[in-house]
C-alpha positions as CSV (number, residue, x, y, z in Angstrom):
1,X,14.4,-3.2,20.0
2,X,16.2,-5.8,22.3
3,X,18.3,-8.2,20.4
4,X,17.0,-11.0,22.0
5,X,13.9,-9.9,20.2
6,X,15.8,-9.4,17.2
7,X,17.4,-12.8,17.1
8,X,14.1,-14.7,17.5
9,X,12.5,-13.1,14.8
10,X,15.6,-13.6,12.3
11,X,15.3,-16.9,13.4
12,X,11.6,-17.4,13.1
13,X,12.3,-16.1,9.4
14,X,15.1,-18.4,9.0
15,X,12.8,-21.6,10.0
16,X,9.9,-20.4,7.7
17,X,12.4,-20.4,4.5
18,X,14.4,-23.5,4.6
19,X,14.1,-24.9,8.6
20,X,11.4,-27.9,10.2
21,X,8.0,-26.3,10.6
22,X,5.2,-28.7,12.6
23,X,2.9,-26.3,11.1
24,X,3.6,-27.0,7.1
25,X,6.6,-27.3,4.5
26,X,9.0,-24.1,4.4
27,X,9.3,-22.2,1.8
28,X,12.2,-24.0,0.5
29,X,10.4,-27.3,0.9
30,X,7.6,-25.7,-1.3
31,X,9.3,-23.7,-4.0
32,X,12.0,-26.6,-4.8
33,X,8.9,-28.7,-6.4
34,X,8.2,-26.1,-8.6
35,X,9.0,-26.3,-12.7
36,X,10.3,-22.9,-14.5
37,X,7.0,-23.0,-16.2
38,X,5.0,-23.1,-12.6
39,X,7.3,-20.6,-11.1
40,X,7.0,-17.8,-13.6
41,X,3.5,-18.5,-14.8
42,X,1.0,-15.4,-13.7
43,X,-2.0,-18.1,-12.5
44,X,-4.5,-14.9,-13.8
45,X,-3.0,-11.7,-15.6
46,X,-3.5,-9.8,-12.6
47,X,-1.9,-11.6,-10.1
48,X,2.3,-11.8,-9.7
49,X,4.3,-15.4,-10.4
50,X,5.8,-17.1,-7.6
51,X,8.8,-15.7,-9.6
52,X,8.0,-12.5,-9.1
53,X,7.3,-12.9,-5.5
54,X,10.9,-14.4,-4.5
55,X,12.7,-11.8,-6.7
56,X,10.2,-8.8,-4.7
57,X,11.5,-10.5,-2.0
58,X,15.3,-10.5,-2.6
59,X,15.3,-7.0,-3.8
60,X,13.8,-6.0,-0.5
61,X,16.0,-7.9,2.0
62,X,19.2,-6.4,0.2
63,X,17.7,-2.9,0.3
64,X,16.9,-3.4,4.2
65,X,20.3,-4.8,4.3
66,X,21.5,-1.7,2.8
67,X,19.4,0.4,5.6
68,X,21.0,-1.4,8.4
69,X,23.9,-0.4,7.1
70,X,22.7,3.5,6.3
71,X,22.3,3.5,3.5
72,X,19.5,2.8,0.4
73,X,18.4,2.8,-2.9
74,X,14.9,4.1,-4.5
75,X,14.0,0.1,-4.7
76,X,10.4,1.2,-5.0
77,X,11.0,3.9,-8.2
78,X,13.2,1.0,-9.5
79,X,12.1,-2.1,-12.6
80,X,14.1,-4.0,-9.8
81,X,11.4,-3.5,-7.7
82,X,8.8,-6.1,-9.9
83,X,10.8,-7.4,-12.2
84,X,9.1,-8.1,-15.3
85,X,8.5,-12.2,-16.4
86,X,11.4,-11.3,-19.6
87,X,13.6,-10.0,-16.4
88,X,12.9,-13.4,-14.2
89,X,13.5,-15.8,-17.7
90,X,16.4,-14.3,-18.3
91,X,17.9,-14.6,-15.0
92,X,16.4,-18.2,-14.6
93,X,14.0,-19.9,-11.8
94,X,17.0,-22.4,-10.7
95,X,19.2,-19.0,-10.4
96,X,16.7,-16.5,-9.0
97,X,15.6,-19.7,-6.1
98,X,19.9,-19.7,-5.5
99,X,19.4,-15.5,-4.4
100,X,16.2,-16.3,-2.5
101,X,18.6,-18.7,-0.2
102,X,21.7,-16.8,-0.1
103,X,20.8,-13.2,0.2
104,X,19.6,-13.0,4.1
């Protein structure tokens, strides 16, 4: 893959998370208004928290950071994969939104 091509995207994924979208608020924008309570909240049993979401999402960018760099993990054999809502309280919403921003 060119990395002209690889620069826009990273850059397109940069913008979605904390950067000025005409579109609609980042994520950033979005997931700073939420409360604890909101963030790790299932909505119905069967769906995941917005909690659970950002942490999915920070275990996978540092195991494709890992890749990049040859190696991995067995992320998806792993409780890091979905952490569990006793996981995300213990680590805390204010903490686990901190990870979401730095780990890129």
């Amino acid at each position: 893959m060119p990395q002209v091509l690889i620069k826009n995207i990273l850059r397109q994924l940069s913008e979605i998370q904390d950067g000025s979208l005409w579109f609609d608020l980042c994520f950033k924008e979005k997931i700073d208004t939420l409360s604890d309570a909101e963030a790790l909240t299932r909505p119905i049993p069967q769906v995941h928290s917005v909690a659970e979401h950002i942490s999915h999402v920070v275990e996978w960018r540092k195991e494709c950071l890992l890749r990049f760099k040859g190696q991995r993990t067995d992320l998806m054999n792993s409780a890091d994969d979905w952490k569990d809502t006793i996981a995300l309280n213990e680590i805390g919403w204010t903490n686990l939104k901190n990870l979401f921003y730095e780990v890129r």
